[in-house]
C-alpha positions in Angstrom: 121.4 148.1 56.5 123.1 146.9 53.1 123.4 143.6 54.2 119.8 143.3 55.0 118.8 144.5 51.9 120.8 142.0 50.1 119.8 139.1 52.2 116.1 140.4 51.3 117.1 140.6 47.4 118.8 136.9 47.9 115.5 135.7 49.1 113.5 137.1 46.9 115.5 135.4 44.0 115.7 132.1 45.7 111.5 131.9 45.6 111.2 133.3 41.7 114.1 130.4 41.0 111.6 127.6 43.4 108.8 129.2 41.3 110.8 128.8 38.2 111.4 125.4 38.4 107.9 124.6 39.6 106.5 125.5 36.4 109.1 123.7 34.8 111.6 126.6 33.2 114.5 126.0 32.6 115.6 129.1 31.0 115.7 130.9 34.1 118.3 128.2 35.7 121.0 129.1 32.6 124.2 130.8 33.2 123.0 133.3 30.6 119.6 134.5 32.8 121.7 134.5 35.7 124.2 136.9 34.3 121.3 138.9 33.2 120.1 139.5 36.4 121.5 142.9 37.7 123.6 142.6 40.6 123.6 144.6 43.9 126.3 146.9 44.9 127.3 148.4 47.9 126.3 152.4 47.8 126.5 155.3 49.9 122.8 156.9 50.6 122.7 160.2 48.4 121.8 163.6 50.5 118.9 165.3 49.5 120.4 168.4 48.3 122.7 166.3 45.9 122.5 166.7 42.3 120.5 163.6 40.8 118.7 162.4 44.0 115.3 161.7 42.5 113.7 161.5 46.0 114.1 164.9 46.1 110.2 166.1 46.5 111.2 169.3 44.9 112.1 167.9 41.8 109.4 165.4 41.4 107.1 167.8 41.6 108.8 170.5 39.7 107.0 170.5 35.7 109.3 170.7 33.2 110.0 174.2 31.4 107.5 174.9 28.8 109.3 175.4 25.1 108.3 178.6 23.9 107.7 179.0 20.4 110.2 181.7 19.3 107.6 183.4 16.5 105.6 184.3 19.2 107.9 186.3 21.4 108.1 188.7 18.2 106.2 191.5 18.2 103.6 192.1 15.3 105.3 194.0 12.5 104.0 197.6 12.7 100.8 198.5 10.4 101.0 201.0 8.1 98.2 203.3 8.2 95.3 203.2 5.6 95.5 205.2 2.4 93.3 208.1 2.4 92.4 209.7 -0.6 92.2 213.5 -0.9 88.4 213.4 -0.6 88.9 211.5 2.7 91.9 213.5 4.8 89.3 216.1 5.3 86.2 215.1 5.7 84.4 217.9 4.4 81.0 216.0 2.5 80.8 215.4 -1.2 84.1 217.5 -2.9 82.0 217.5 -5.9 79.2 219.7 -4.4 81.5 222.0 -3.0 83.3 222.9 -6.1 79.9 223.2 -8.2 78.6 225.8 -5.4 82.2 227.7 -5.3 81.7 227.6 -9.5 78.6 229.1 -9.9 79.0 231.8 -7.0 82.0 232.4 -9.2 79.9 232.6 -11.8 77.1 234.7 -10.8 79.3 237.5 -9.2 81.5 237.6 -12.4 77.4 237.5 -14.6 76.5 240.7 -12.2 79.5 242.3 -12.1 79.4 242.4 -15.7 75.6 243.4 -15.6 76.4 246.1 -13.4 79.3 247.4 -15.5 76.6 247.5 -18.6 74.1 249.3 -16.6 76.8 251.9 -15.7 77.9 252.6 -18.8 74.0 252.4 -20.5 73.2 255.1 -17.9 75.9 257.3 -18.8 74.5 256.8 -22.8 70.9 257.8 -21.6 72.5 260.9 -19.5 73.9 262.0 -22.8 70.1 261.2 -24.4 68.4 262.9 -21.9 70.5 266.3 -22.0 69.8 266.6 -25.7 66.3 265.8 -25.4 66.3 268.5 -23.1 68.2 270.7 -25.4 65.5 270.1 -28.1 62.9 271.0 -25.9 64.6 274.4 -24.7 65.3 274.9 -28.9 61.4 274.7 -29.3 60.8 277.0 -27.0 63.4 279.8 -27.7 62.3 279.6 -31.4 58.4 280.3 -30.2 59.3 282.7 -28.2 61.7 284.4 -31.2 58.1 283.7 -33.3 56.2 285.9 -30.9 59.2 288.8 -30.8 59.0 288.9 -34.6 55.0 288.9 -35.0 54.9 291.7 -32.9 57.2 293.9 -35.3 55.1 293.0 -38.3 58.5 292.2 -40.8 57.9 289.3 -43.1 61.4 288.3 -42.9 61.9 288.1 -39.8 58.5 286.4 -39.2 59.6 284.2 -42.0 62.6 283.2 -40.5 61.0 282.2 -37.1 58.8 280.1 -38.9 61.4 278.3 -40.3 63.4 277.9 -37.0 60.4 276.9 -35.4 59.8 273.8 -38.0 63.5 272.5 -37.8 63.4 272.4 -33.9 60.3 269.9 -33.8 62.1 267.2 -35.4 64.7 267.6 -33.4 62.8 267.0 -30.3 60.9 264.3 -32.1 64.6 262.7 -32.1 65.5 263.2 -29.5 62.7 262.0 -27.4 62.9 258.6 -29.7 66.7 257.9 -28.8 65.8 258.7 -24.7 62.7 256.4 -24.9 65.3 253.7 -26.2 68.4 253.9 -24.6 66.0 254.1 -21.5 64.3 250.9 -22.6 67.8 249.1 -22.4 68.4 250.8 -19.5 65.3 249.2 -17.5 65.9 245.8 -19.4 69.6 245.5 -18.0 68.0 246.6 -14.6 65.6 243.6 -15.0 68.6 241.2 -15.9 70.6 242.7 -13.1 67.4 241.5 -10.6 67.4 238.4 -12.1 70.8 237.9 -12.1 71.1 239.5 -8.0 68.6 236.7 -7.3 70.6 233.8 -8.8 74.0 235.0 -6.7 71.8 234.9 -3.7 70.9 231.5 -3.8 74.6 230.6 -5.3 75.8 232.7 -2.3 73.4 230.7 0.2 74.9 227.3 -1.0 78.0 228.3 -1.5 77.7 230.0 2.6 76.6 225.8 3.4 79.7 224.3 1.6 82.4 226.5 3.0 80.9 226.0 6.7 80.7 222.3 6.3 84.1 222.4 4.8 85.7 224.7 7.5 84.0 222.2 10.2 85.8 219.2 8.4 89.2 220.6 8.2 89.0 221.8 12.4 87.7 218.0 12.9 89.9 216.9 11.0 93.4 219.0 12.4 92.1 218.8 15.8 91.7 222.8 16.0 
């Protein structure tokens, strides 16, 4: 089988040399092209399981490994979570409205409270008027009925006297019916601020009741609870 092949390859020279020369190159006919030409050597037929046997079907039809590019084996570095501001990690509304409705119930059950404490202490100053407007009275009447005693036993003195008693009671009573009327005036005008004043925490207590449920639903949502 080797000799046939190189008979064949001696042939095949021997007509490109004839072709050669039919053209008229001489080039070809030199010592130097024929010492270019490769020369055949005797070899043994390579198995197909033998390293470098480029028959090999497997091999020839095997792609060559792709190169990976090494950045995108890495993982992507980790992300830090977003910045939340304190308005944000509960998510609770406006903050701003809340606080102004927690201020001003604040404020309208410290203005009552206060009212209240006034009232009680005006009533306790209109008691005190009332007992000695009451005392006044009960003076007018002892000293008329002292007047009546003494007309009866006909002595100018005595009479006298229960006349006299009788004129220093009336402005006493006079007195003391002015100071009631007053302190009750201020009495029923703190009673009127107190209404005011009961109506105002009502509506603070309302929107304050809105805020703290809409807070209280954020922070669950929030938390997860």
């Amino acid at each position: 089988m080797v000799r046939r092949a190189r008979e064949h390859d001696e042939d095949e020279r021997e007509q490109m040399r004839q072709a050669q020369a039919d053209y008229g190159d001489t080039n070809f006919n030199s010592p130097e092209s024929e010492d270019d030409f490769p020369l055949w050597e005797d070899y043994e037929p390579m198995s197909p399981s033998a390293p470098g046997n480029f028959t090999d079907s497997r091999l020839r039809n095997h792609s060559p490994p792709a190169i990976r590019n090494p950045y995108r084996s890495l993982p992507p570095p980790p992300r830090a979570p977003p910045h939340r501001s304190q308005s944000q990690r509960i998510a609770t509304g406006s903050g701003n409205s809340m606080q102004r409705a927690h201020s001003e119930y604040t404020r309208d059950l410290s203005l009552i409270e206060g009212i209240d404490n006034r009232i009680f202490n005006q009533a306790r100053v209109l008691d005190r008027a009332n007992t000695a407007h009451h005392r006044a009275e009960r003076n007018i009447q002892e000293a008329f009925s002292r007047l009546l005693i003494v007309q009866q036993s006909r002595d100018r003195y005595e009479i006298l006297h229960a006349l006299a008693m009788q004129e220093s009671v009336t402005p006493l009573l006079n007195e003391a019916y002015r100071v009631l009327h007053y302190e009750g005036q201020v009495l029923a005008h703190l009673i009127g601020e107190r209404e005011r004043a009961d109506d105002r925490l009502a509506a603070a207590r309302e929107r304050f009741a809105d805020e703290r449920e809409a807070y209280m639903h954020g922070l669950r949502r929030t938390f997860n609870l």
